[in-house]
C-alpha positions in Angstrom: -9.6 6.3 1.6 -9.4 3.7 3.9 -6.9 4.5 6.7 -4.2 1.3 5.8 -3.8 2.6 2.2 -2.5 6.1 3.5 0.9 4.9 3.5 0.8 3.1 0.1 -0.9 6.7 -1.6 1.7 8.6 0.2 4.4 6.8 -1.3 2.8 7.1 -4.4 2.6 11.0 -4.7 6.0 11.3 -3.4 7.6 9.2 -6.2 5.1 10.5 -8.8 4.0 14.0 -8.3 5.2 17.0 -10.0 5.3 19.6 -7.3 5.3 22.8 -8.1 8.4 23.4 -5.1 10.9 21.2 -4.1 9.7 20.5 -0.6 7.3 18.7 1.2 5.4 19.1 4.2 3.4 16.3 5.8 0.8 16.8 8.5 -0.3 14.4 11.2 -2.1 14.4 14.3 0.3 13.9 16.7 3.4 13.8 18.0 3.8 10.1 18.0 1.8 9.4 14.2 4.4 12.1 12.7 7.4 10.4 14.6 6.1 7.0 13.0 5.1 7.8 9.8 8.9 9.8 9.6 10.3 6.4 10.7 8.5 4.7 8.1 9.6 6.8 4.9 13.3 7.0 5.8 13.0 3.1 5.7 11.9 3.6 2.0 14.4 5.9 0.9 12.9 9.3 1.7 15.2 12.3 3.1 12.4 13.0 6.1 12.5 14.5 9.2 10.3 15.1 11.7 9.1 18.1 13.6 7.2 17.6 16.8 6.6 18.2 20.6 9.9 16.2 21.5 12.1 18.5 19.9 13.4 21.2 21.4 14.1 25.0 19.7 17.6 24.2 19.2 16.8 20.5 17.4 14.1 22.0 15.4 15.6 25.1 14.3 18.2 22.5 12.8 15.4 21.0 10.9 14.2 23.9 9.3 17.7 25.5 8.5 18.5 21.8 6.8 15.0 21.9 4.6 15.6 25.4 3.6 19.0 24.4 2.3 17.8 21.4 0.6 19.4 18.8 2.8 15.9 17.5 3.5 13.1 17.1 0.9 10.0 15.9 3.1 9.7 17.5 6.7 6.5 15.5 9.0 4.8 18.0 11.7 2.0 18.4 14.0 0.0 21.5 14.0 1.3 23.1 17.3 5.3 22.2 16.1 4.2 23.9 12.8 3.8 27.1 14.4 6.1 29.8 12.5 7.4 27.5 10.0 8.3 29.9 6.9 10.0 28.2 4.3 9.7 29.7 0.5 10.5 26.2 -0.9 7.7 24.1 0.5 5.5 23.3 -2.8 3.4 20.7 -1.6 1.5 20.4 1.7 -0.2 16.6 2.4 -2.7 16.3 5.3 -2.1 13.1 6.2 -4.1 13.4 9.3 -7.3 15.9 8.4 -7.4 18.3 11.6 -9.7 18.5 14.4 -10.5 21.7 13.1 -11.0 24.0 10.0 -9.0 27.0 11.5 -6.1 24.0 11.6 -6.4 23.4 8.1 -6.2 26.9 6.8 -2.8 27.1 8.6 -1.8 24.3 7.0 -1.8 25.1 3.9 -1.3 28.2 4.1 2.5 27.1 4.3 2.7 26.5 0.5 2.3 29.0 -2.8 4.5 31.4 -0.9 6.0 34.4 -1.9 4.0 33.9 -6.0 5.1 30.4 -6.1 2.5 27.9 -7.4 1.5 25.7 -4.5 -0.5 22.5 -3.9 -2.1 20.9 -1.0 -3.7 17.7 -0.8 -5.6 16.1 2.1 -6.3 12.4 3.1 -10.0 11.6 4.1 -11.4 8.3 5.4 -15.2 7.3 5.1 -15.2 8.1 8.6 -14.1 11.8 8.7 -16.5 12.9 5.5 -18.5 15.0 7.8 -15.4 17.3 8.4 -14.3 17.3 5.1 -17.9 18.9 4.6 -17.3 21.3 7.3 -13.6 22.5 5.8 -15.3 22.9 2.3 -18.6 25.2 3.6 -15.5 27.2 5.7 -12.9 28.0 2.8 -16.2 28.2 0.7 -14.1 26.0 -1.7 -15.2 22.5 -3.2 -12.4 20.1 -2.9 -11.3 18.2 -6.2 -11.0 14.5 -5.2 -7.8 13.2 -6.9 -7.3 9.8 -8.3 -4.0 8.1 -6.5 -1.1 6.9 -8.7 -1.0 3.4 -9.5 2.0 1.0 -9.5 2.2 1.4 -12.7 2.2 5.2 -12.8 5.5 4.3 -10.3 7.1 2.0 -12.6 6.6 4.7 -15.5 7.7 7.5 -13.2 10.8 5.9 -12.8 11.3 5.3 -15.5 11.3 8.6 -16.4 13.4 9.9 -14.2 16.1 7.4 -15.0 16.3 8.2 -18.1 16.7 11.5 -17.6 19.5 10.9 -15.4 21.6 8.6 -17.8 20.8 12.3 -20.6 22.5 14.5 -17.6 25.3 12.2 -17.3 26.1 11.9 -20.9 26.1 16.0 -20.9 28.0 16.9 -17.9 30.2 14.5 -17.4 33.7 13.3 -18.6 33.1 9.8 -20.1 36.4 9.2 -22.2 37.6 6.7 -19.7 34.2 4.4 -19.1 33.8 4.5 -23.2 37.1 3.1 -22.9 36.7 0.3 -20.6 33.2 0.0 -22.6 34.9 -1.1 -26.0 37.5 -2.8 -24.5 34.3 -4.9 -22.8 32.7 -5.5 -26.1 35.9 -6.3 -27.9 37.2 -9.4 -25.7 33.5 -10.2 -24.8 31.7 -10.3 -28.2 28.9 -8.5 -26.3 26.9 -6.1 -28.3 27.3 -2.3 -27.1 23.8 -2.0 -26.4 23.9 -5.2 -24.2 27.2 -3.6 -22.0 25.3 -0.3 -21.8 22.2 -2.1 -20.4 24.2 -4.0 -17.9 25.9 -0.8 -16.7 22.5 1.3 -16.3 21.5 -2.4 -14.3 23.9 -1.4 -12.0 23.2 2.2 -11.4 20.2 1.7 -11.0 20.6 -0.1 -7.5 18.3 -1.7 -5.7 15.4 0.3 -6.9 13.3 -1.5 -9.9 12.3 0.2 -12.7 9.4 -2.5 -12.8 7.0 -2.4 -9.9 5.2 -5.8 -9.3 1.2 -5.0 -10.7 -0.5 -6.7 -8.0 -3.8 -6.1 -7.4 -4.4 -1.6 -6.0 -4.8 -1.4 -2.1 -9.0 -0.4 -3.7 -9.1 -3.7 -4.8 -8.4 -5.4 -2.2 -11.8 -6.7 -0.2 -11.3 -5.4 3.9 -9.9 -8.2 6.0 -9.3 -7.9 9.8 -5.7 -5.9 10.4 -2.9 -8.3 10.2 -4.4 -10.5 7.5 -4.7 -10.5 3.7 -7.3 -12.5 2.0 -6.3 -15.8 -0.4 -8.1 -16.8 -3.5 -7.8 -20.7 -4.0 -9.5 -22.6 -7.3 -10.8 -25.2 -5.5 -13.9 -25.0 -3.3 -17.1 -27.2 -2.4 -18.0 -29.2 -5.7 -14.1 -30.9 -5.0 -15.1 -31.6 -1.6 -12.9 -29.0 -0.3 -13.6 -28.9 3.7 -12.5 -26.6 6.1 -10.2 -28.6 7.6 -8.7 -29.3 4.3 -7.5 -25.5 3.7 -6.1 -25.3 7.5 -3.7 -28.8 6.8 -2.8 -27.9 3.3 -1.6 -24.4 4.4 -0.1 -25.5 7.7 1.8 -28.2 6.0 2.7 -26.3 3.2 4.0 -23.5 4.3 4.9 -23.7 8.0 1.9 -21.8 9.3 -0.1 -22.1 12.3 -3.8 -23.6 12.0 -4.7 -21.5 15.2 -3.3 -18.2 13.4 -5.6 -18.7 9.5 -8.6 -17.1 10.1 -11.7 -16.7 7.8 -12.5 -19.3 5.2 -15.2 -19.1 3.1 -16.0 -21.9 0.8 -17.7 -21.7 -2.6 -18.7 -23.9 -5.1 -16.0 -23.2 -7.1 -13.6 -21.4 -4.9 -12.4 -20.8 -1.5 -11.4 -17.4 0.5 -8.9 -17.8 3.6 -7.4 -15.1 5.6 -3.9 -15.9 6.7 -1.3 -13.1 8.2 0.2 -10.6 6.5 3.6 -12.3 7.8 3.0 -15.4 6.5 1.6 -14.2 2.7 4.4 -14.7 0.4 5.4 -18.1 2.6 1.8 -19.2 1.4 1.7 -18.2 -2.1 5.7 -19.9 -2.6 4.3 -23.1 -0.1 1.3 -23.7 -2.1 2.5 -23.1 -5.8 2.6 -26.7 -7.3 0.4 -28.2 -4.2 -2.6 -30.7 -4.4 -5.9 -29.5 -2.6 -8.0 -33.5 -2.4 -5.9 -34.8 -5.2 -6.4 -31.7 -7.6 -4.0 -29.2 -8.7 -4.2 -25.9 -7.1 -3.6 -22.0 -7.6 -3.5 -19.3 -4.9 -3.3 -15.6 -5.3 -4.2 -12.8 -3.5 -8.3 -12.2 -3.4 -9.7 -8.7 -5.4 -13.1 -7.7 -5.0 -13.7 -9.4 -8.2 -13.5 -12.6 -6.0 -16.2 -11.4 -3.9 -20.1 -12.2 -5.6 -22.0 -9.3 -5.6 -24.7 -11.2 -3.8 -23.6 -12.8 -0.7 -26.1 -15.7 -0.1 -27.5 -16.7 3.6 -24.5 -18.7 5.8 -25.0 -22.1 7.3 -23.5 -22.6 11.1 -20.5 -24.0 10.7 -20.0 -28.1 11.4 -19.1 -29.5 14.9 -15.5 -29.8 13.9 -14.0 -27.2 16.3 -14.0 -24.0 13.8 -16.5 -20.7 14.7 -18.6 -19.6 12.0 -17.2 -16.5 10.5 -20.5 -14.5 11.7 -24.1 -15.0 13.3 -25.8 -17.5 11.0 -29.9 -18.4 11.1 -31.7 -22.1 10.7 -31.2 -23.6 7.3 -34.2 -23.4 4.9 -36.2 -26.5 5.0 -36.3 -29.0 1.8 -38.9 -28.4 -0.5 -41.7 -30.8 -1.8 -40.9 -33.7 -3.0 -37.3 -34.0 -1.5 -36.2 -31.1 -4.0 -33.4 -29.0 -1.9 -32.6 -25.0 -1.8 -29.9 -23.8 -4.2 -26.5 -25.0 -2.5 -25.4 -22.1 -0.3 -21.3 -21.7 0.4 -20.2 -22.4 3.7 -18.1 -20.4 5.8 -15.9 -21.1 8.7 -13.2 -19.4 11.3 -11.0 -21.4 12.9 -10.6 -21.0 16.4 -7.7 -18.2 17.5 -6.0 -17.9 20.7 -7.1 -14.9 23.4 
């Protein structure tokens, strides 16, 4: 997979997996990557910790003594911080990072289906490390299964799931003679059905986390964009007379953002592709719902690689209007006999960004 959906998938298996332990143990490369992507998951709700070169004995003996107690669910580690770590409970072990090397990888997993337990270990690979993901398989003699990564949807169902079956454990364990109470006393002065109350009570346990996760389009849907930018679909492109400069004013004036900071914009017939940054996405989608484009309703969404035409005809160089073509461009065909010209080709401009 492609190294910015890492975090995404990671997320993903975390919230949706059924591991056969109750731990977690996440590889990366280095000291810094672990001590990032540790930062990262504690700012979505994960119990992690990190263990890496910075520590010393002391701090990460604490580590280990909290995860084998079950203070901490998800431990990050490099390879040489790693050394010795024996803990029965680790059921899963992700290789977020593959290693330099296949002796590393054996180690690694060799942490998990401890002791009889059923283990399972999973391992990230980008279309750049393939090769080594060749040399780990002709090593272990072992084919690796590829895995298919959960969905939002598979999150929203997980969830689901699990809330339900803590609202069962509550009704079993615990004492609820005084909330049925309050609950009848609710629906008598309110005139609320009991089912309504009860929905509105398991509203607010469950927080700030949605049992609904938005379906927007999967991270492998996504056509690649520079880092920093996500790519717009607009329904309105050359046959309105859309321009360049037209996408650059409408989303500057719209919603706040910078003409020097939209990049790439690609102009069809029908439709137009503009990258803008990440920062500014949902200010553009929220700026632009209800705006004109040359006197003509518009939509904008984020682009799929359904946007994208499989075949992706010859660019013109861009006009003399201050944008740089998105990309090296050759002389436009000449007209045919009798004044007949090509098929119309999209055009495709970059507007100019600071150094």
């Amino acid at each position: 997979m492609p190294e910015r959906q890492k975090l995404e998938a990671l997320t993903h298996l975390l919230e949706t997996g059924e591991a056969p332990g109750e731990a977690v143990l996440i590889f990366g490369r280095t000291k810094l990557r672990v001590a990032e992507l540790v930062e990262k998951l504690q700012a979505r709700g994960y119990a992690a910790e990190a263990i890496h070169g910075d520590l010393n004995q002391a701090q990460r003996e604490a580590v280990i003594r909290r995860l084998r107690a079950g203070q901490v669910e998800i431990v990050a580690a490099t390879d040489v911080a790693a050394r010795g770590l024996d803990v029965d409970r680790i059921g899963r072990v992700i290789n977020y990072d593959i290693p330099y090397d296949v002796e590393a990888y054996v180690h690694r997993i060799g942490r998990t289906a401890r002791a009889g337990r059923a283990g399972q270990a999973i391992l990230f690979v980008t279309p750049r490390e393939t090769r080594m993901l060749r040399e780990i398989e002709r090593f272990t003699r072992q084919r690796l299964t590829p895995v298919k990564m959960p969905t939002r949807a598979d999150v929203a169902a997980r969830r689901q799931v699990v809330f339900k079956e803590r609202l069962l454990r509550t009704l079993q364990e615990a004492n609820l003679e005084l909330h049925l109470s309050l609950v009848e006393e609710l629906a008598e002065e309110s005139g609320r059905d009991l089912a309504e109350i009860a929905a509105a009570a398991a509203h607010l346990a469950q927080g700030d986390r949605p049992l609904v996760v938005p379906l927007e389009p999967e991270p492998d849907q996504v056509p690649h964009v520079e880092d920093g930018m996500v790519r717009l679909f607009l329904n309105a492109g050359r046959s309105a007379g859309v321009r360049p400069a037209d996408i650059v004013g409408t989303i500057a004036n719209e919603a706040g953002v910078p003409g020097k900071q939209i990049g790439a914009i690609d102009i069809y017939d029908d439709f137009t592709l503009v990258d803008v940054p990440a920062a500014f996405h949902a200010a553009v989608l929220k700026g632009l719902a209800g705006a004109t484009l040359r006197r003509q309703p518009i939509r904008v969404r984020l682009a799929t690689t359904q946007d994208i035409p499989a075949r992706r005809p010859p660019r013109r160089p861009g006009p003399k209007t201050g944008y740089k073509p998105g990309s090296k461009s050759g002389p436009s065909r000449p007209e045919r006999p009798g004044g007949a010209h090509p098929p119309k080709k999209r055009a495709t401009f970059k507007s100019k960004r600071p150094k």
